[in-house]
KEKE-3310 file (N, C-alpha, C; in steps of 0.2 Angstrom, whole numbers, plus 5000, padded with zeros to 4 digits):
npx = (5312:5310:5305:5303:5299:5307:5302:5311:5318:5306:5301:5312:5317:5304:5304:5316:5312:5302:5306:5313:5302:5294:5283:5276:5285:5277:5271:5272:5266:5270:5284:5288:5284:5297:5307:5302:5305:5321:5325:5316:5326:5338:5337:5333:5345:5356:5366:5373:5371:5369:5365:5351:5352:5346:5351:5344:5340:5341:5333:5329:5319:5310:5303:5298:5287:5279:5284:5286:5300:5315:5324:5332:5336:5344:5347:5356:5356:5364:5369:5368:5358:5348:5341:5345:5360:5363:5360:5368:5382:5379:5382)
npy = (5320:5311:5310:5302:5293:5281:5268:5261:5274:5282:5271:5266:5279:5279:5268:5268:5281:5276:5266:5273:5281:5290:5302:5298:5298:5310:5315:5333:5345:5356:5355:5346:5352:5363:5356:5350:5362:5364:5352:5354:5366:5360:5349:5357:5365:5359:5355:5352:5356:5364:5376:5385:5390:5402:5407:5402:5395:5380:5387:5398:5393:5384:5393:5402:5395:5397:5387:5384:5383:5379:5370:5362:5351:5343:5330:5329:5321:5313:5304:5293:5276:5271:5275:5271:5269:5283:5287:5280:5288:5299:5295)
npz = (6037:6050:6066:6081:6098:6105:6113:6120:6122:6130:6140:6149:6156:6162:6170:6178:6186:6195:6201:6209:6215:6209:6198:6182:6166:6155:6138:6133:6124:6122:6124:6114:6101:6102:6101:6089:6080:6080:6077:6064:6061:6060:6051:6038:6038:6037:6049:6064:6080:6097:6098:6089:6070:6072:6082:6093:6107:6119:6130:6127:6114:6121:6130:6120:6118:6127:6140:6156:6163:6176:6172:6160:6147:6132:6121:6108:6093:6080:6063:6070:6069:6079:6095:6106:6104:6103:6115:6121:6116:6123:6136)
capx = (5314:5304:5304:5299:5302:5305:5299:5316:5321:5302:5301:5320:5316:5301:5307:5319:5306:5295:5311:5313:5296:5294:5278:5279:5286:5271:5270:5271:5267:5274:5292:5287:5285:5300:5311:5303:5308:5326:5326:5318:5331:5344:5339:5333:5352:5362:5371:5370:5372:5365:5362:5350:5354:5342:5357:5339:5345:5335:5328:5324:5315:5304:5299:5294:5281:5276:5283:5289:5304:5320:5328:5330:5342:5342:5352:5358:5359:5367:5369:5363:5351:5344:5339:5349:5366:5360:5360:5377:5383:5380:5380)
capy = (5319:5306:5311:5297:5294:5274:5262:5261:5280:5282:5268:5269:5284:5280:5264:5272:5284:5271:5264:5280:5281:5296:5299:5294:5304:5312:5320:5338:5347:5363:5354:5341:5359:5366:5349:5351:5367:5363:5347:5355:5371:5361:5346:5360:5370:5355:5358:5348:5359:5365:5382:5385:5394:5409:5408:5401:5391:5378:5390:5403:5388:5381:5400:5403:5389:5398:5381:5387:5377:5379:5364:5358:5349:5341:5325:5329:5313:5315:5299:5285:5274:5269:5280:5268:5272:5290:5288:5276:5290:5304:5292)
capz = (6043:6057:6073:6083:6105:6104:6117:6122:6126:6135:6145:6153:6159:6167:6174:6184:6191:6196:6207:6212:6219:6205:6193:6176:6161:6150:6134:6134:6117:6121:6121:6108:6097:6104:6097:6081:6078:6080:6074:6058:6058:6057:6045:6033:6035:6036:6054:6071:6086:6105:6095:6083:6066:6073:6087:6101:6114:6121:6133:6121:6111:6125:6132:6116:6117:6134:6145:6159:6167:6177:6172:6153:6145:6126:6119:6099:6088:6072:6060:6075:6068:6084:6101:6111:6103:6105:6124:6124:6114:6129:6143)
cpx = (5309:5307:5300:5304:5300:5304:5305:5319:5312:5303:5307:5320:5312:5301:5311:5317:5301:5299:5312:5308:5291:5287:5284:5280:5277:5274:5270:5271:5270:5283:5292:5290:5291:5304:5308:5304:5313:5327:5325:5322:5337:5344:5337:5341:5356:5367:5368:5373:5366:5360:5359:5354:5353:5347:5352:5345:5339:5329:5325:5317:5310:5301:5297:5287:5278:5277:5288:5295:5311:5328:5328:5337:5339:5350:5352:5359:5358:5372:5368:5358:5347:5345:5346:5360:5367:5362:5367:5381:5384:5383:5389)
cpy = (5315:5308:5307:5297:5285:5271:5262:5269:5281:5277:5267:5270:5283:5273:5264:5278:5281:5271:5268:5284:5288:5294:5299:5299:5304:5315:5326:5341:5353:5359:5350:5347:5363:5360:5349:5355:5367:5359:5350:5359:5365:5352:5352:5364:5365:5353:5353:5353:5359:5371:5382:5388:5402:5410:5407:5395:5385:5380:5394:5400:5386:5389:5404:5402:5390:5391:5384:5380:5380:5375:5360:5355:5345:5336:5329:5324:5315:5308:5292:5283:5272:5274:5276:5269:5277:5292:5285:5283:5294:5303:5292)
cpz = (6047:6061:6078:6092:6103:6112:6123:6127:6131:6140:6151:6157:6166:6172:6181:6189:6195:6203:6211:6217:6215:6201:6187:6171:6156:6143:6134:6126:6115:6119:6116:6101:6096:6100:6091:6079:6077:6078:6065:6054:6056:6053:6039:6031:6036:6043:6061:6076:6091:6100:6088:6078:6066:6078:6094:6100:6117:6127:6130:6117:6114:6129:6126:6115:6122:6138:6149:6165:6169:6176:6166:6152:6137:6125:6110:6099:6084:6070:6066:6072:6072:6088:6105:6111:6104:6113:6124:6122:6118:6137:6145)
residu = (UNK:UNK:UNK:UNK:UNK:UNK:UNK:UNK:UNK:UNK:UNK:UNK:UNK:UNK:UNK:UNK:UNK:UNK:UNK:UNK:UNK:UNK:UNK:UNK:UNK:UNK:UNK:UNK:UNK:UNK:UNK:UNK:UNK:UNK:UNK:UNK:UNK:UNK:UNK:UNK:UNK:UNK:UNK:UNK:UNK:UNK:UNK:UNK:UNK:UNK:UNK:UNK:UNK:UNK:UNK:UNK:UNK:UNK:UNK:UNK:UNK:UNK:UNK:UNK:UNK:UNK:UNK:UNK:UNK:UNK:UNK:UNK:UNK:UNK:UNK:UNK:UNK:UNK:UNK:UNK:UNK:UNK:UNK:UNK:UNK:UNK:UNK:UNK:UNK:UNK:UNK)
# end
């Protein structure tokens, strides 16, 4: 499994921020950790869902990693070969 943020899903975002008069999106390792967790449960058991296999949640998942937030949300892609389909795909 690759697990990659392309050029395209970062800069979007912060593009739209900028315009916005917002700062800019960062890295965080705590959610980065939190996203491979669940990306690796569910390439090792086969399944795409919100919930993991352990039945966490993505807040279960990032309060695990001690990140403390009000406001999360998570995109799934399953068989996209690009990020950009991934977002037409939710949008």
């Amino acid at each position: 499994m690759q697990l990659y943020i392309s050029s395209i899903q970062y800069n979007s975002p912060c593009y739209r921020r900028t315009i916005e008069g917002l700062g800019k999106l960062c890295y965080n390792g705590k959610l980065i950790a939190a996203a491979i967790r669940h990306s690796s449960d569910m390439d090792n058991k086969k399944f795409s869902n919100h919930t993991g296999s352990d039945a966490s949640t993505i807040f279960s998942r990032v309060s695990d990693e001690e990140y403390i937030s009000n406001n999360l949300a998570q995109n799934i892609g399953n068989g996209q070969r690009e990020v950009q389909r991934i977002i037409d795909t939710v949008s």
